[in-house]
TORVEX-833188 format. One record per atom (N, C-alpha, C): residue number from 1; atom name; x, y, z. Coordinates in Angstrom, 3 decimals. Each point is the difference from the previous one (the first is absolute). Layout:
- n  atom  east  north  up
- NUM  CA  X  Y  Z
...
END
This chain:
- n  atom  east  north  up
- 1  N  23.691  55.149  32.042
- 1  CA  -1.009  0.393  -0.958
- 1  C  0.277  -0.635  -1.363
- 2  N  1.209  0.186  -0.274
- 2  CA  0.262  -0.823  -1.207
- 2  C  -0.131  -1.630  0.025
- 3  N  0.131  -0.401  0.696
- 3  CA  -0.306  -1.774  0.115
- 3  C  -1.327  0.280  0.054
- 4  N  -0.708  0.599  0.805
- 4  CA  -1.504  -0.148  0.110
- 4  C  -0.354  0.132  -1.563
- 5  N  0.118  1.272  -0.513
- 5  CA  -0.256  0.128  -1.858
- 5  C  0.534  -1.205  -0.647
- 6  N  1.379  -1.312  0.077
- 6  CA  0.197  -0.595  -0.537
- 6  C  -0.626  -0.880  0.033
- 7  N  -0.592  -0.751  1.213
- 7  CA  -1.083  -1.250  0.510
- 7  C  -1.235  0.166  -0.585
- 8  N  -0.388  1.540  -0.118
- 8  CA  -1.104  0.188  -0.433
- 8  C  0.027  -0.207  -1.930
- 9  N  1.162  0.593  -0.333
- 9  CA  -0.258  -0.629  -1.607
- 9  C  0.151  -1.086  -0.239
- 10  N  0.767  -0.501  0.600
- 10  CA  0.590  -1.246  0.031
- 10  C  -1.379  -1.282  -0.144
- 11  N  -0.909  -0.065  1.135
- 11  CA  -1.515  -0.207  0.290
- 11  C  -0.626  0.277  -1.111
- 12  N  -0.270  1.269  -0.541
- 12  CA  -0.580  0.237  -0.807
- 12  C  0.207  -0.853  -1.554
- 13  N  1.373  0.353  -0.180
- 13  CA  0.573  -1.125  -1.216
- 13  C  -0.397  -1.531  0.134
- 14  N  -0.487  -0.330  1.457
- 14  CA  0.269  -1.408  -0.087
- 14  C  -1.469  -0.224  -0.045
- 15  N  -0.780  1.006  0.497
- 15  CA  -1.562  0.017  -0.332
- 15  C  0.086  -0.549  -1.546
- 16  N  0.227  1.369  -0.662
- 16  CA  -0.325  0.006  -1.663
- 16  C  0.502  -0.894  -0.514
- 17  N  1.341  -0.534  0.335
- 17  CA  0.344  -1.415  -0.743
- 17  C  -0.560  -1.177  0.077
- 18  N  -0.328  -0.054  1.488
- 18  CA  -1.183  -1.103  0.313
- 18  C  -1.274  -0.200  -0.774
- 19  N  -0.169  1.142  -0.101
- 19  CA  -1.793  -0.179  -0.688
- 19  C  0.256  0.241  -1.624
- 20  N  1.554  0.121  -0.240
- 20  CA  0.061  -0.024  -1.973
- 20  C  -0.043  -1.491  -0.294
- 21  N  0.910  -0.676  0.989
- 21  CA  -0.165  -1.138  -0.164
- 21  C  -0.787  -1.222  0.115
- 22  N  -1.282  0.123  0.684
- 22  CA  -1.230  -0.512  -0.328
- 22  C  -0.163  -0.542  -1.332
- 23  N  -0.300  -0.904  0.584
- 23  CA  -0.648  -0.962  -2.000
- 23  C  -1.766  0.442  0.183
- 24  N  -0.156  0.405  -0.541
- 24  CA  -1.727  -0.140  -0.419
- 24  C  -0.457  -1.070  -0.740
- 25  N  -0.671  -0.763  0.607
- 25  CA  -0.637  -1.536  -1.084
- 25  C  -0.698  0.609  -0.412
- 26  N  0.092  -0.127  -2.014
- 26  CA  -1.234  0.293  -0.615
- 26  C  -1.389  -0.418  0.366
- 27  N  -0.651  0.366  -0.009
- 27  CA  -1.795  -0.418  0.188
- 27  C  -0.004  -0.531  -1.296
- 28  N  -0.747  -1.616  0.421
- 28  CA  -0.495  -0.905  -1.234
- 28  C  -1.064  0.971  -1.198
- 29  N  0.936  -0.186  -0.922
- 29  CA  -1.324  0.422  -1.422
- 29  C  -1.341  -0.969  0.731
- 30  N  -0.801  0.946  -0.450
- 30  CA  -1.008  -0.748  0.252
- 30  C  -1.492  0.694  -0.817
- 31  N  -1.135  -0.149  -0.115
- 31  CA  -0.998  0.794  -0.502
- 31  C  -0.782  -0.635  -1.162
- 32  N  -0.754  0.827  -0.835
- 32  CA  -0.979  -0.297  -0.961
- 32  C  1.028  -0.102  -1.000
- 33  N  1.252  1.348  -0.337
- 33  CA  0.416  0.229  -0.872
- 33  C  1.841  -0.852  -0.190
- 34  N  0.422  -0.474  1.221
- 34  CA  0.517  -1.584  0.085
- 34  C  -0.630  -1.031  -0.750
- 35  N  -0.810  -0.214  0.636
- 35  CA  -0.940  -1.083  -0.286
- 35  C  -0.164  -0.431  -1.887
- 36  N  -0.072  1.433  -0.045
- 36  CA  -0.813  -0.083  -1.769
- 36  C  1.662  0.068  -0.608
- 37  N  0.528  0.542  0.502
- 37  CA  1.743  -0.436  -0.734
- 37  C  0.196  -1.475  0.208
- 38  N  0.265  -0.291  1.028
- 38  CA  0.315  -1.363  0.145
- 38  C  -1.172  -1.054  -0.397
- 39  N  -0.507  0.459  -0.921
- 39  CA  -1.742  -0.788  -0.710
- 39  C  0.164  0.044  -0.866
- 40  N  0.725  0.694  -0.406
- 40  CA  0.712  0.218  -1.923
- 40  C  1.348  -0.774  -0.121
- 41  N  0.922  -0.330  1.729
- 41  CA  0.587  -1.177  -1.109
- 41  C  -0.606  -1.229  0.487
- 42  N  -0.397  -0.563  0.985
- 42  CA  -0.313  -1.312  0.016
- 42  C  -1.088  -0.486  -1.205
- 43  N  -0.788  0.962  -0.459
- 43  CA  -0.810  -0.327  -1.205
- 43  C  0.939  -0.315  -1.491
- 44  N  1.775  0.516  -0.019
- 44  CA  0.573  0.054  -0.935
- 44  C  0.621  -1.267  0.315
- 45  N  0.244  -0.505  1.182
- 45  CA  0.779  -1.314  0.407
- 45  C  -1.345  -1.125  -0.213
- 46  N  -0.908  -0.172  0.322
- 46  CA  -0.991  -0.563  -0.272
- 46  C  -0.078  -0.326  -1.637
- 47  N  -0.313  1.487  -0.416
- 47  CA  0.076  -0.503  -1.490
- 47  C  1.285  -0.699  -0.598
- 48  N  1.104  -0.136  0.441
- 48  CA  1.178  -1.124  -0.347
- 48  C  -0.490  -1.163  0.711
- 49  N  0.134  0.379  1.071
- 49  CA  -0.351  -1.496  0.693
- 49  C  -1.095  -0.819  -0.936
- 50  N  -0.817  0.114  -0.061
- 50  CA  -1.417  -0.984  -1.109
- 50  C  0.994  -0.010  -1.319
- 51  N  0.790  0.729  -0.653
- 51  CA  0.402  -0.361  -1.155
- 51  C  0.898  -1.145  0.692
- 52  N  0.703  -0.259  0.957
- 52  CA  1.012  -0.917  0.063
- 52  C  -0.412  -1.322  0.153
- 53  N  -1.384  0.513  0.805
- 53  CA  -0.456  -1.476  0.257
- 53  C  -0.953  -0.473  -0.713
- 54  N  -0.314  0.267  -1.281
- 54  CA  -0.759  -0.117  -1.609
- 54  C  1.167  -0.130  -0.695
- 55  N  1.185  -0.130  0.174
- 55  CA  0.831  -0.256  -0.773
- 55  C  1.342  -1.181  0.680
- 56  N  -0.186  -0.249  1.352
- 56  CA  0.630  -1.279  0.695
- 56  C  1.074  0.625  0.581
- 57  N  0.063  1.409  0.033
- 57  CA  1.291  0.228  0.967
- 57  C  -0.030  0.265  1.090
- 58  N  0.214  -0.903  1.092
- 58  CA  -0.288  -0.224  0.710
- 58  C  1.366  0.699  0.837
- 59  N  1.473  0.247  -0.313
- 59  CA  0.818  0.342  0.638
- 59  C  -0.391  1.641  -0.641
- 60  N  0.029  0.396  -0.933
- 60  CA  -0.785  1.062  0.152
- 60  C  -0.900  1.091  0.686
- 61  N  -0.922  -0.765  0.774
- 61  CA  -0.885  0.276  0.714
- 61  C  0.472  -0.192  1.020
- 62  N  0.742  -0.703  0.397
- 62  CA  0.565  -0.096  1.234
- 62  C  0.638  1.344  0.510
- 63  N  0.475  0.645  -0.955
- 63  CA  1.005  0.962  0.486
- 63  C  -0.883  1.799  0.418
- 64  N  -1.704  -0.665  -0.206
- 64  CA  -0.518  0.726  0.963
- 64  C  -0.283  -0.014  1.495
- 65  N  0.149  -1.350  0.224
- 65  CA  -0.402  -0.409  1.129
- 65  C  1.369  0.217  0.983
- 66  N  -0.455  -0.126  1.270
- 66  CA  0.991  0.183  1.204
- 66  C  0.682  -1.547  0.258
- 67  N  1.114  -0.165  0.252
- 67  CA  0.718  -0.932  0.396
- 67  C  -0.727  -1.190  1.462
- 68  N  -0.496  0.730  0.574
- 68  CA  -1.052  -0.658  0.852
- 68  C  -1.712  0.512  -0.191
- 69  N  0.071  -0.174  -0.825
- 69  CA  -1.876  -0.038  -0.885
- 69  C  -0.536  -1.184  0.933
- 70  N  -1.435  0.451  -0.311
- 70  CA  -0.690  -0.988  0.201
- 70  C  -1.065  0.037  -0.778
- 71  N  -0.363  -1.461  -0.749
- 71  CA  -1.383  0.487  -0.506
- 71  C  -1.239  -1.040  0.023
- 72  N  -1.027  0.428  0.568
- 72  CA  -0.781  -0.645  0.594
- 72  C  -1.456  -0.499  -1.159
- 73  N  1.106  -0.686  -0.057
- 73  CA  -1.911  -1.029  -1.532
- 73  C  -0.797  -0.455  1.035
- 74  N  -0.984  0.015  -0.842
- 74  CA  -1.429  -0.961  0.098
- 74  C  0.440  -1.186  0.148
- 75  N  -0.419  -0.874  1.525
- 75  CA  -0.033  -1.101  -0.369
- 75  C  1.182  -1.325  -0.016
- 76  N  0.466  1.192  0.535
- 76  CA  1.450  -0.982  0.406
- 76  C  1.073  1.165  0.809
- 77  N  0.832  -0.397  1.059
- 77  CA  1.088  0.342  0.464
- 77  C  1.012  1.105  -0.692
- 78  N  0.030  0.655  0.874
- 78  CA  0.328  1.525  -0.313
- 78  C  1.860  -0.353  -0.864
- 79  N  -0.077  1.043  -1.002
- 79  CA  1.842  -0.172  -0.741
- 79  C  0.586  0.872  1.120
- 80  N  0.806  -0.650  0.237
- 80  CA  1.145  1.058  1.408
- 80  C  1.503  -0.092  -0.714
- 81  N  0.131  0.853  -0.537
- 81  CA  0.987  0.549  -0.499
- 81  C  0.626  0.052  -1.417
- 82  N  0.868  0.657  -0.493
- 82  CA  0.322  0.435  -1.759
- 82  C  0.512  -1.061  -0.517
- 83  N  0.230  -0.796  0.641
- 83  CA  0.840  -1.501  -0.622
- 83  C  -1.440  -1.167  -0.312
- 84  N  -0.673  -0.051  0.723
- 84  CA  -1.383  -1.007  0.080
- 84  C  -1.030  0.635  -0.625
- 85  N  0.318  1.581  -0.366
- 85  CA  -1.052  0.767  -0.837
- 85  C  0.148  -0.559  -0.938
- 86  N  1.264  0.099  -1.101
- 86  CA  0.719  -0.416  -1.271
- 86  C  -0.285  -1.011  0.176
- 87  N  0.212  -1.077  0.710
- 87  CA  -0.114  -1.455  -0.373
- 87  C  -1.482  -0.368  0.058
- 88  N  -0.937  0.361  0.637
- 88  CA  -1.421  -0.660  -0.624
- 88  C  -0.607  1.109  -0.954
- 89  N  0.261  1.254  -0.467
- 89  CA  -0.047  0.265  -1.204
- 89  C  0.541  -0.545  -1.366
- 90  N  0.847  -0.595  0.703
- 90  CA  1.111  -0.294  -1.514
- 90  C  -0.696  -1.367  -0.196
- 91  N  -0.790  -0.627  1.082
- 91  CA  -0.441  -1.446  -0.085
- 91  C  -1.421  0.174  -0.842
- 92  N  -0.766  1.048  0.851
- 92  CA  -1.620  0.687  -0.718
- 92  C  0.509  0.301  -1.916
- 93  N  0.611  0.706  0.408
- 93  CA  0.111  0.402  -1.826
- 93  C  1.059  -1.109  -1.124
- 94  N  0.326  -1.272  0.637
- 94  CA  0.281  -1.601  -0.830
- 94  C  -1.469  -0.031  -0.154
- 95  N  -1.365  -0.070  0.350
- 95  CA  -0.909  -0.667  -0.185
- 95  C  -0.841  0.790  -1.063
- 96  N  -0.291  1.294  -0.133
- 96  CA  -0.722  1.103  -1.008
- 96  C  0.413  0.686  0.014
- 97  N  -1.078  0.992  -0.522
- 97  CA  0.813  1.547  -0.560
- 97  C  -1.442  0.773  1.399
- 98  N  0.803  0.961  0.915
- 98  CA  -0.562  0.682  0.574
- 98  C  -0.337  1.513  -0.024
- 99  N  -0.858  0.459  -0.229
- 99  CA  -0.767  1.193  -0.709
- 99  C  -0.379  0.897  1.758
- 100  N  0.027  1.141  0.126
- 100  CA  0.033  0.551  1.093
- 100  C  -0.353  1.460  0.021
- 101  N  -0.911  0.138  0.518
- 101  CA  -0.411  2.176  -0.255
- 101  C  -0.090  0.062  1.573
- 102  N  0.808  1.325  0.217
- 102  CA  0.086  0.674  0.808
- 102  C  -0.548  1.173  0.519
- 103  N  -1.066  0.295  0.533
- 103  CA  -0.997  1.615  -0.030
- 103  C  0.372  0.522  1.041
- 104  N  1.069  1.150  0.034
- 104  CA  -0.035  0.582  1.600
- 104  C  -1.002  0.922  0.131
- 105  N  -0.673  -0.156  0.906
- 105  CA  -1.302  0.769  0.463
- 105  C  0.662  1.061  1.167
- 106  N  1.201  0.012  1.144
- 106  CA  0.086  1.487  0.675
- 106  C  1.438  -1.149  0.898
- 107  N  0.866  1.140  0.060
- 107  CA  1.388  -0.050  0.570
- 107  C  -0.618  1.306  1.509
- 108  N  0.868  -0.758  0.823
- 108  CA  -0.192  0.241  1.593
- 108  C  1.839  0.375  -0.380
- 109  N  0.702  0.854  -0.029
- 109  CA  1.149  -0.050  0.860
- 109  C  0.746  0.974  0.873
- 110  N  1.181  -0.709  0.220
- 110  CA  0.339  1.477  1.683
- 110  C  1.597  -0.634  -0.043
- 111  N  1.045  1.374  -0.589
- 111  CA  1.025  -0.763  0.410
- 111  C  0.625  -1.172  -0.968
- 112  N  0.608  -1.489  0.613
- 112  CA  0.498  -0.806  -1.119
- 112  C  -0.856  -1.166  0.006
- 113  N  -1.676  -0.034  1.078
- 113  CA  -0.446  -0.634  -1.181
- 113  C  -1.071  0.128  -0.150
- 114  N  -0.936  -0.923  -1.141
- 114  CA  -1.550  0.780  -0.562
- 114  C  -0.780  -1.632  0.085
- 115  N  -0.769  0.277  0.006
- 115  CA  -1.200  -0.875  -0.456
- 115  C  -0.997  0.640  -0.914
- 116  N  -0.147  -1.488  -0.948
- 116  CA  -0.856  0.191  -1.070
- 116  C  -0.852  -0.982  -0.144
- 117  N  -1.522  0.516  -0.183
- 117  CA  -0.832  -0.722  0.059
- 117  C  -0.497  -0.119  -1.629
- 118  N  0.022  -0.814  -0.324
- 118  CA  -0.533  -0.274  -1.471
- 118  C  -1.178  -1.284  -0.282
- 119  N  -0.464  -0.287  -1.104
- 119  CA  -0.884  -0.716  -0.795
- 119  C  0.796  -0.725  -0.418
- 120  N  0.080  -1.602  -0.708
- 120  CA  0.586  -0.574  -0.665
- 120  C  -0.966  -0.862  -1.328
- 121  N  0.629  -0.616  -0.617
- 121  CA  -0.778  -1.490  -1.100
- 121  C  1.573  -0.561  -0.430
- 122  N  -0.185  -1.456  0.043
- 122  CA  0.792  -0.296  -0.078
- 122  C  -0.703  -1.624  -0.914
- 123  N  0.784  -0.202  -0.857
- 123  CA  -0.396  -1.243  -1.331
- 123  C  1.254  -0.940  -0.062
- 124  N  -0.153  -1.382  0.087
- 124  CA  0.811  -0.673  -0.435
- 124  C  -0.333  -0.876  -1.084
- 125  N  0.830  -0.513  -0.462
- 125  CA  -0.247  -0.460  -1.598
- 125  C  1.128  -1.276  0.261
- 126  N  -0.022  -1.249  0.603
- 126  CA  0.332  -0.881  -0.268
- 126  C  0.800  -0.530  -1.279
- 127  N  1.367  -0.308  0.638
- 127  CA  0.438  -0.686  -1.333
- 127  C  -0.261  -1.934  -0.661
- 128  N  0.266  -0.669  -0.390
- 128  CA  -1.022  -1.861  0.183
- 128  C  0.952  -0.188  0.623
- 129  N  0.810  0.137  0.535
- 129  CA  1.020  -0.645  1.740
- 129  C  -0.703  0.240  1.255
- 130  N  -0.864  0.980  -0.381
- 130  CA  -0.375  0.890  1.635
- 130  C  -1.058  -0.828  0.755
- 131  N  0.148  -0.363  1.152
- 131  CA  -0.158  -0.352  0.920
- 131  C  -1.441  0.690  0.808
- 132  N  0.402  1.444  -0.538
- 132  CA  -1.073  1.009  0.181
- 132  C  -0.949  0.454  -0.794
- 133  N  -1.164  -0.489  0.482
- 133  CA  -1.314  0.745  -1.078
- 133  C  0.009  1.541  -0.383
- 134  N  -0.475  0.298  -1.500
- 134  CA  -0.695  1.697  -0.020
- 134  C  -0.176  0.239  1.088
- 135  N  0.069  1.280  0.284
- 135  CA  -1.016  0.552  0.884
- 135  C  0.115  1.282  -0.272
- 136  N  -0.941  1.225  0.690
- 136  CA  -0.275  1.356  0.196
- 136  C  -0.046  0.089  1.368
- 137  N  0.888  1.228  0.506
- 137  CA  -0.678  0.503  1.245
- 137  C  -0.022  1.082  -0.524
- 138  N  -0.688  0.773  1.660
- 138  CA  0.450  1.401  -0.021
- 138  C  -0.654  0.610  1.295
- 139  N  0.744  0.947  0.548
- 139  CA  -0.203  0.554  1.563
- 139  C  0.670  1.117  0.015
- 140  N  0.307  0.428  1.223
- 140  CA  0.528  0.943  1.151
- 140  C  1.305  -0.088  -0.249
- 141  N  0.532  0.619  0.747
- 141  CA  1.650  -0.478  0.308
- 141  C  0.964  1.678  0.827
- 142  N  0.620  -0.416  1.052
- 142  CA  0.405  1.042  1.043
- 142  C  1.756  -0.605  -0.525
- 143  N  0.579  1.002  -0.395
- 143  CA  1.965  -0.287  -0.063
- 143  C  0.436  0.985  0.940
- 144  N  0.935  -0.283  1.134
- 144  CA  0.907  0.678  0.767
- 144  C  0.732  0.336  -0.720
- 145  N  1.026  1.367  -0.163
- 145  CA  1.047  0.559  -0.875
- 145  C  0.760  0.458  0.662
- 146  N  1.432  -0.651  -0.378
- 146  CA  1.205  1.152  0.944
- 146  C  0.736  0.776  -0.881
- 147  N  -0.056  0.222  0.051
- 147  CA  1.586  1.242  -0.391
- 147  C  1.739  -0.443  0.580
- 148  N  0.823  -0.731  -1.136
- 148  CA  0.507  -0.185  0.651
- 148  C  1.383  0.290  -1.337
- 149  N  0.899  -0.019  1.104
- 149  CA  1.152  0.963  -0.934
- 149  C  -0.269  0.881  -1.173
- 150  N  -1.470  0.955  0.295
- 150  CA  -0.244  0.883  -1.053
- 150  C  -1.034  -0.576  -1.359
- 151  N  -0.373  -1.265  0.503
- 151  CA  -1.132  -0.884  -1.170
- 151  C  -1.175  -0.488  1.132
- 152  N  -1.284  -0.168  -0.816
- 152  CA  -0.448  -0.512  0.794
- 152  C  -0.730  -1.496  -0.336
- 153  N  0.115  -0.440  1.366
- 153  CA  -0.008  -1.974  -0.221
- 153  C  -1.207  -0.616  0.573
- 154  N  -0.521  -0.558  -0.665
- 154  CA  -0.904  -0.746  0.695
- 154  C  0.126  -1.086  1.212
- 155  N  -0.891  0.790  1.530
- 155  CA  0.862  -0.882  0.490
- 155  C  -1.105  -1.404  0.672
- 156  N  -1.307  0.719  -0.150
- 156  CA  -1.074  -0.917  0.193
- 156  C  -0.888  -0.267  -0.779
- 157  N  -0.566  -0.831  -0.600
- 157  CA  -1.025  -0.143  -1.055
- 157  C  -1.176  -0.423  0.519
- 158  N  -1.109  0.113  -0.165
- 158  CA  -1.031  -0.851  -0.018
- 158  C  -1.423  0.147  -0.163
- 159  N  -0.036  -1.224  -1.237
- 159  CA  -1.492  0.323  -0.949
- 159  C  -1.071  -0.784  0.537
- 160  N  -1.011  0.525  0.077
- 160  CA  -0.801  -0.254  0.477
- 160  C  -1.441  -0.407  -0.809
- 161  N  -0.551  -1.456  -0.364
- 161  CA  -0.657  -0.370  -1.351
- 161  C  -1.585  0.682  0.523
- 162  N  -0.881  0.270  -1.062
- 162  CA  -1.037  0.492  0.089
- 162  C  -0.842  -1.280  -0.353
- 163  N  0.667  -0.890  -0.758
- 163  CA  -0.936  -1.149  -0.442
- 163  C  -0.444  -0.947  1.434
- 164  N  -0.928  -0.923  -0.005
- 164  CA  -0.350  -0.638  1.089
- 164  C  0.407  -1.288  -0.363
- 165  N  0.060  -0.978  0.937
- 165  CA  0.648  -1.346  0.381
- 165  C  -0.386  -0.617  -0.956
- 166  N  -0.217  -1.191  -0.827
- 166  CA  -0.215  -0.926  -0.794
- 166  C  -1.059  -0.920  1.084
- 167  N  -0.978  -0.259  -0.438
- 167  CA  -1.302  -0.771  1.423
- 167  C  0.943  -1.401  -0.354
- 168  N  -0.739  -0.233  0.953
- 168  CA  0.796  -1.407  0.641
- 168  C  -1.594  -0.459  0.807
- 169  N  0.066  -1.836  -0.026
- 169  CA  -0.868  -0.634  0.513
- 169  C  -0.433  0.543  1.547
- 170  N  -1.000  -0.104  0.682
- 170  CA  -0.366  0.359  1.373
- 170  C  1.129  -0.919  0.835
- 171  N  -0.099  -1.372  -0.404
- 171  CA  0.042  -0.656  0.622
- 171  C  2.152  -0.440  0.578
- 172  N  1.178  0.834  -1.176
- 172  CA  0.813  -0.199  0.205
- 172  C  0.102  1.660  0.468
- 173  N  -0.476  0.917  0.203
- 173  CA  -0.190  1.210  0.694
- 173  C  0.285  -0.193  1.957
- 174  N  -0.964  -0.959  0.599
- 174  CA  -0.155  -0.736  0.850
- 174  C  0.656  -0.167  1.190
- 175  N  0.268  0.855  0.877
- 175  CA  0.878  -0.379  1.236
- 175  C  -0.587  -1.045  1.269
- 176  N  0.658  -0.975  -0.132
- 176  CA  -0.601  -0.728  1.334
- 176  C  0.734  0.062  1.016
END
């Protein structure tokens, strides 16, 4: 009888220890009221970001972005990664001074990461070296966001122009 009572606590202890020791994975933050937190800082990183790049700092701005970024311009071949980000920024801002507004219109997030869909305008102002004409855009633009060691990084970019193509002759249009 007594071994039977000992097997039986014995069991029992190994029940309750079993199930103390369970990890519970938190459930991803997630919601309206996520969302609108994590919308208050990417709008505060944003607002640095345009000062850095109205002012040429380009390693600056970098240190929002993710180490494997990508960011996808208009019009040419996507930047794949934080080293080739810096270097054709640092090449764009030798030529003018680049002017940049950022409008976040609504943060999606869940967890470590968010998407933000925003408005942009963006002005360049040629310096007499530049290679590159004035111009104005302005569009759309979707950024992937991670969360990563407790900050969060940009880890996908991409703006999307509202302006339309520049016309071009019918005739070099033309596929034969």
């Amino acid at each position: 009888m007594k071994n039977q009572f000992v097997c039986i606590l014995s069991a029992l202890l190994l029940v309750l220890f079993a199930t103390s020791c369970e990890q519970t994975t938190p459930e991803p933050m997630s919601g309206e009221a996520y969302s609108a937190e994590i919308q208050k800082i990417i709008e505060a990183k944003n607002k640095k970001i345009q000062g850095f790049y109205a002012s040429g700092m380009i390693d600056s701005a970098a240190e929002h972005f993710a180490d494997n970024c990508i960011q996808f311009m208009p019009n040419q071949p996507a930047i794949v990664g934080l080293e080739n980000y810096k270097a054709a920024w640092k090449q764009n801002i030798q030529f003018g001074k680049w002017q940049l507004d950022l409008n976040t219109q609504e943060v999606k997030a869940s967890g470590d990461l968010a998407t933000e869909y925003g408005k942009y305008s963006l002005t360049f102002t040629p310096n007499e070296t530049s290679p590159i004409p004035a111009m104005e855009d302005k569009g759309n633009y979707l950024v992937l966001w991670e969360k990563m060691d407790g900050d969060w990084k940009v880890l996908w970019d991409a703006p999307v122009t509202e302006l339309p193509l520049p016309s071009q002759p019918m005739d070099t249009m033309m596929v034969e």
